[in-house]
KOLLO-107239 format. One record per atom (N, C-alpha, C): residue number from 1; residue in three letters; atom name; x, y, z. Coordinates in nm, 2 decimals, m for minus. Last residue first. Example, Ala and Ser with C-alpha at 12.3 -4.5 7.8 and 13.67 -1.06 7.14 Angstrom:
2, SER, N, 1.28, m0.22, 0.71
2, SER, CA, 1.37, m0.11, 0.71
2, SER, C, 1.29, 0.00, 0.79
1, ALA, N, 1.32, m0.57, 0.78
1, ALA, CA, 1.23, m0.45, 0.78
1, ALA, C, 1.32, m0.33, 0.78
//
This chain:
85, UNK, N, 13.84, 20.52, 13.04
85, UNK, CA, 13.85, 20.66, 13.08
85, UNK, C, 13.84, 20.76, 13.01
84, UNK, N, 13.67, 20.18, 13.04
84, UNK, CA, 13.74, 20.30, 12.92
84, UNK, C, 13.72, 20.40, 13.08
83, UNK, N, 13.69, 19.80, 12.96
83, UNK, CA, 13.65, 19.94, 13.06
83, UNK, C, 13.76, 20.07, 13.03
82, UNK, N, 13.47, 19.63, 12.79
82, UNK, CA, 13.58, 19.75, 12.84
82, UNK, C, 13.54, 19.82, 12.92
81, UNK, N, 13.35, 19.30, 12.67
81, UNK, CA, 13.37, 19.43, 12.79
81, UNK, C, 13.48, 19.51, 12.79
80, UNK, N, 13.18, 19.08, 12.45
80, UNK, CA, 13.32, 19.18, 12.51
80, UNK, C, 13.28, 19.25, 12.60
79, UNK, N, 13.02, 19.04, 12.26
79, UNK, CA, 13.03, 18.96, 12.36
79, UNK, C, 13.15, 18.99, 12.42
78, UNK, N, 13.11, 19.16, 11.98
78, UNK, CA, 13.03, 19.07, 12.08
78, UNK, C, 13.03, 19.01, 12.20
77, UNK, N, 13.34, 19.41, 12.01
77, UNK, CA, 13.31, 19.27, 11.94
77, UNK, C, 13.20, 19.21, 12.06
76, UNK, N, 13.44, 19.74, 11.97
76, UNK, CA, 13.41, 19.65, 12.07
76, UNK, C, 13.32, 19.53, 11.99
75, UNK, N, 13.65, 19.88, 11.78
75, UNK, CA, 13.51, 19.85, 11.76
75, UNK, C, 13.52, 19.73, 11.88
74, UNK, N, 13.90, 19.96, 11.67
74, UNK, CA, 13.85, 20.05, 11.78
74, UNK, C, 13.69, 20.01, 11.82
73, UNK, N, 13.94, 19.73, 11.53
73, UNK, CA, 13.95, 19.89, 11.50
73, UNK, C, 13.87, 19.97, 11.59
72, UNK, N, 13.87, 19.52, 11.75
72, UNK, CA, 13.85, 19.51, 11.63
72, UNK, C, 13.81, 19.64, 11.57
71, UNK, N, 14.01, 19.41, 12.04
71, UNK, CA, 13.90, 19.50, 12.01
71, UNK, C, 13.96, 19.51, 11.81
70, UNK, N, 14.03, 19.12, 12.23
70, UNK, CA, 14.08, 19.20, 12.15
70, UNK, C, 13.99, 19.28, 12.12
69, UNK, N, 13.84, 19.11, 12.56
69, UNK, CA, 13.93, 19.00, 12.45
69, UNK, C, 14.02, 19.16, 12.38
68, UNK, N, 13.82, 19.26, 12.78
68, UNK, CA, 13.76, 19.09, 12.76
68, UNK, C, 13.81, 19.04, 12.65
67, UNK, N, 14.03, 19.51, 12.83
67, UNK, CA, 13.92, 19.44, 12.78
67, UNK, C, 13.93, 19.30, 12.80
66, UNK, N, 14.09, 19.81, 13.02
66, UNK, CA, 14.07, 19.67, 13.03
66, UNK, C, 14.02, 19.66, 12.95
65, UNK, N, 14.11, 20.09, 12.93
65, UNK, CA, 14.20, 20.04, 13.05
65, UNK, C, 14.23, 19.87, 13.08
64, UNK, N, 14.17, 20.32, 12.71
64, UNK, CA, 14.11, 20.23, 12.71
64, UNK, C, 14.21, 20.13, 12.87
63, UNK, N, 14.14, 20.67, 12.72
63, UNK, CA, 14.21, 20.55, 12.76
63, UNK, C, 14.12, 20.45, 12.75
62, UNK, N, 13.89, 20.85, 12.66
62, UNK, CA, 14.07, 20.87, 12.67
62, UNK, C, 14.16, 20.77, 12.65
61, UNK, N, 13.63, 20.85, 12.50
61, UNK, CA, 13.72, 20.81, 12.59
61, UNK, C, 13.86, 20.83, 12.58
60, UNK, N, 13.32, 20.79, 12.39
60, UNK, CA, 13.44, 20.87, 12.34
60, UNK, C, 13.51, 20.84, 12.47
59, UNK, N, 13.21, 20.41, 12.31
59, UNK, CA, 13.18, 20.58, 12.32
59, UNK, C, 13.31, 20.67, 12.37
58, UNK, N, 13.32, 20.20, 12.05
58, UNK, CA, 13.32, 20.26, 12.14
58, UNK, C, 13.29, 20.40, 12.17
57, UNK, N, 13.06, 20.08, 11.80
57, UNK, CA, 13.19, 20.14, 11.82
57, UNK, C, 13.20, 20.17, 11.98
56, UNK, N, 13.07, 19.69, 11.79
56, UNK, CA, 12.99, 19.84, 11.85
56, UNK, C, 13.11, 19.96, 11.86
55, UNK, N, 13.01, 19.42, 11.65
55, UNK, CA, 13.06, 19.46, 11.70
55, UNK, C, 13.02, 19.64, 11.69
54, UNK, N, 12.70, 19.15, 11.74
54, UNK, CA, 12.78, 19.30, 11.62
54, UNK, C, 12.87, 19.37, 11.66
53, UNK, N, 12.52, 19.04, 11.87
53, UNK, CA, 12.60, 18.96, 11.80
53, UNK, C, 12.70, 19.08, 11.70
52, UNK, N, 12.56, 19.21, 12.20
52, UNK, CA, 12.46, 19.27, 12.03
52, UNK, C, 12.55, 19.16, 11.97
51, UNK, N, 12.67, 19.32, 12.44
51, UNK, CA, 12.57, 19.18, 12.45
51, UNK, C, 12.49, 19.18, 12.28
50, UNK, N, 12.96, 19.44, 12.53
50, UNK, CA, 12.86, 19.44, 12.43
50, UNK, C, 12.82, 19.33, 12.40
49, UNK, N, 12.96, 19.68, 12.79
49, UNK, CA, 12.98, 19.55, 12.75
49, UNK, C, 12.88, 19.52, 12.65
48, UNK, N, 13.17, 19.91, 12.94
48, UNK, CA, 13.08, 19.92, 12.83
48, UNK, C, 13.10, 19.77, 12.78
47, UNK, N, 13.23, 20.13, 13.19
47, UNK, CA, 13.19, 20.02, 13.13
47, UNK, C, 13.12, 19.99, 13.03
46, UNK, N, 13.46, 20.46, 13.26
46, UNK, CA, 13.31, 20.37, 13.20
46, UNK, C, 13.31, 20.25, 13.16
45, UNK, N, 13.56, 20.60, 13.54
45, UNK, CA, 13.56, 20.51, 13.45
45, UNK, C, 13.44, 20.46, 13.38
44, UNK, N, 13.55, 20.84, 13.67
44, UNK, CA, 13.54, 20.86, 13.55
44, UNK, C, 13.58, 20.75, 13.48
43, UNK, N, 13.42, 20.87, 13.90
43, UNK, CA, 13.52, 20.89, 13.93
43, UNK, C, 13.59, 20.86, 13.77
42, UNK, N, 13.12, 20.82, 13.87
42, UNK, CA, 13.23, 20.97, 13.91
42, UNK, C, 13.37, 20.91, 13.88
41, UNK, N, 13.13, 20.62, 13.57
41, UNK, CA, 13.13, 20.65, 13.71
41, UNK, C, 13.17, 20.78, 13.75
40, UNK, N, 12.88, 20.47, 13.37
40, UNK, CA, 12.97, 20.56, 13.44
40, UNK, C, 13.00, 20.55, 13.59
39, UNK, N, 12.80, 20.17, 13.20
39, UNK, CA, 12.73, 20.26, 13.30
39, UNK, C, 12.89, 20.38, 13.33
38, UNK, N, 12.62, 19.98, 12.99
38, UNK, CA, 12.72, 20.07, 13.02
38, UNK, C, 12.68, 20.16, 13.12
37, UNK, N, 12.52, 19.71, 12.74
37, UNK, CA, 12.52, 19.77, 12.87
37, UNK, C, 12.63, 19.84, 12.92
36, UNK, N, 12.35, 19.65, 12.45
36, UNK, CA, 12.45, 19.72, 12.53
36, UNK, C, 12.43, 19.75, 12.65
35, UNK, N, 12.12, 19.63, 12.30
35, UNK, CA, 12.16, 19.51, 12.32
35, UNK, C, 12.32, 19.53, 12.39
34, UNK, N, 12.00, 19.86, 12.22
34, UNK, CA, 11.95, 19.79, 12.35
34, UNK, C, 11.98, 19.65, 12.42
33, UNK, N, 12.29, 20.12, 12.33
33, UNK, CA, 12.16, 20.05, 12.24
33, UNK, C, 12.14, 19.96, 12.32
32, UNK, N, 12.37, 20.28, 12.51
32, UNK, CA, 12.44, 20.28, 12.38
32, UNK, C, 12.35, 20.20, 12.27
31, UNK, N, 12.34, 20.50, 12.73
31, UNK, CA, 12.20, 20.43, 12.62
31, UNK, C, 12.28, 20.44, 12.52
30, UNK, N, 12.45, 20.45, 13.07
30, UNK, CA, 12.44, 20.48, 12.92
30, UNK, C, 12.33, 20.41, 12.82
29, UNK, N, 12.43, 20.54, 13.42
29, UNK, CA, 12.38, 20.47, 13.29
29, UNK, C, 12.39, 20.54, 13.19
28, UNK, N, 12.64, 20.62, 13.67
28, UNK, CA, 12.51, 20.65, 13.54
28, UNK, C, 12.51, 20.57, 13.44
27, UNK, N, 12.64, 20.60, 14.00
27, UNK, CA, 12.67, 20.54, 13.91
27, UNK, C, 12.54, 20.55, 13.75
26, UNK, N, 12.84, 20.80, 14.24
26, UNK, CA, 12.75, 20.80, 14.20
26, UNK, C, 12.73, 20.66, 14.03
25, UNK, N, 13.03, 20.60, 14.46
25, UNK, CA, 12.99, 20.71, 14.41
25, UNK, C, 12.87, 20.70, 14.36
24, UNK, N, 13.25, 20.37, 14.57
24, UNK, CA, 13.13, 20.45, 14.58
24, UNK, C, 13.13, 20.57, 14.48
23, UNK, N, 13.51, 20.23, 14.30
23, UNK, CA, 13.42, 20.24, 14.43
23, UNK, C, 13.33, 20.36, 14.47
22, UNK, N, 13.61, 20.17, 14.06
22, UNK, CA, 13.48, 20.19, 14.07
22, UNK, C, 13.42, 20.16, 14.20
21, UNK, N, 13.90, 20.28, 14.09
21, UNK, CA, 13.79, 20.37, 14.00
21, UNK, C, 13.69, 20.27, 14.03
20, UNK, N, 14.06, 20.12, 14.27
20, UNK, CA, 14.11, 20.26, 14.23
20, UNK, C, 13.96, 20.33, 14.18
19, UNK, N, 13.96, 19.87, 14.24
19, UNK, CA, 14.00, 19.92, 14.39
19, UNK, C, 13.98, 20.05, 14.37
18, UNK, N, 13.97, 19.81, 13.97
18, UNK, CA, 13.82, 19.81, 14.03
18, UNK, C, 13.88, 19.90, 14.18
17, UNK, N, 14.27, 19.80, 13.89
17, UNK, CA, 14.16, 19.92, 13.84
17, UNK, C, 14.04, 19.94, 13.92
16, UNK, N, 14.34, 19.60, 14.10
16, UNK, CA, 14.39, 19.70, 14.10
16, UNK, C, 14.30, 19.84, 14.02
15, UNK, N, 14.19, 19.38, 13.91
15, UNK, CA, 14.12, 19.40, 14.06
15, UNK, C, 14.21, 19.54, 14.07
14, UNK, N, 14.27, 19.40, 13.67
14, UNK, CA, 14.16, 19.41, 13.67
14, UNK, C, 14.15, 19.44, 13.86
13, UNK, N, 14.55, 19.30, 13.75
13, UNK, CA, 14.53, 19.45, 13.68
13, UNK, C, 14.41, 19.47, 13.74
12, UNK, N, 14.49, 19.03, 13.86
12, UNK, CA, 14.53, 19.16, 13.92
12, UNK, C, 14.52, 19.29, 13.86
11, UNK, N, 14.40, 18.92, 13.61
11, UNK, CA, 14.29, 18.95, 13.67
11, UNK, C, 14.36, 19.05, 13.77
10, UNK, N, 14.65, 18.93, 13.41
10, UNK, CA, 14.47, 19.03, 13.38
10, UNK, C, 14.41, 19.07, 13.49
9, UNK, N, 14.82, 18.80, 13.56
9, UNK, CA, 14.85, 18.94, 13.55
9, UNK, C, 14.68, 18.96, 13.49
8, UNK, N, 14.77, 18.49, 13.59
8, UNK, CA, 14.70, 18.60, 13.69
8, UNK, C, 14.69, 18.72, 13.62
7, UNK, N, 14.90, 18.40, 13.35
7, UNK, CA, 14.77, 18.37, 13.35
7, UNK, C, 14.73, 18.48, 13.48
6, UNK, N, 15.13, 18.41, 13.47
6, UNK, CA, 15.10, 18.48, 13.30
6, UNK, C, 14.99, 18.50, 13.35
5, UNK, N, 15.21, 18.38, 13.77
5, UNK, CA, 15.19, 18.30, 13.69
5, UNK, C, 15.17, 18.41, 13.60
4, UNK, N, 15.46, 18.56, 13.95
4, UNK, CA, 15.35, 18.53, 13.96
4, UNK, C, 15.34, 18.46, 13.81
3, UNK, N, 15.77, 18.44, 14.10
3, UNK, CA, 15.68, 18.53, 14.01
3, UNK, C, 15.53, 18.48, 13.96
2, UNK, N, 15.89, 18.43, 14.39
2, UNK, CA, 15.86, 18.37, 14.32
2, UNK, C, 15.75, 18.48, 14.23
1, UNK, N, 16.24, 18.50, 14.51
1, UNK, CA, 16.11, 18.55, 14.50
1, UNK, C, 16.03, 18.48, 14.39
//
């Protein structure tokens, strides 16, 4: 059996989370500021990407499920994305 590369496991995670939580529903927007984008989902995952050269605290959540890089005390870093429950 051949094992998959290092390099894949993110993006399968990442496709396995999108399958599970962010298909149909309803989808809400957050107003974390104006240089943030975030939205909800029913099904209760949130996105939260931070477009602000500053890093941002995260809004409240259970789990952290994915990020775009490392997170810096619980503070999402420029130019990052998570995706939180």
């Amino acid at each position: 059996m051949r094992r998959p590369r290092a390099g894949c496991h993110p993006y399968r995670n990442a496709l396995r989370i999108r399958r599970r939580l962010l298909g149909d529903g309803t989808l809400t927007w957050l107003d974390l500021g104006p240089e943030v984008l975030a939205f909800t989902r029913d099904s209760g995952l949130t996105c939260v990407v931070n477009l602000s050269p500053a890093p941002i605290p995260l809004p409240p959540h259970e789990k952290i499920l994915l990020t775009s890089g490392p997170l810096e005390e619980n503070l999402l870093p420029a130019d990052t994305a998570a995706w939180l429950t």
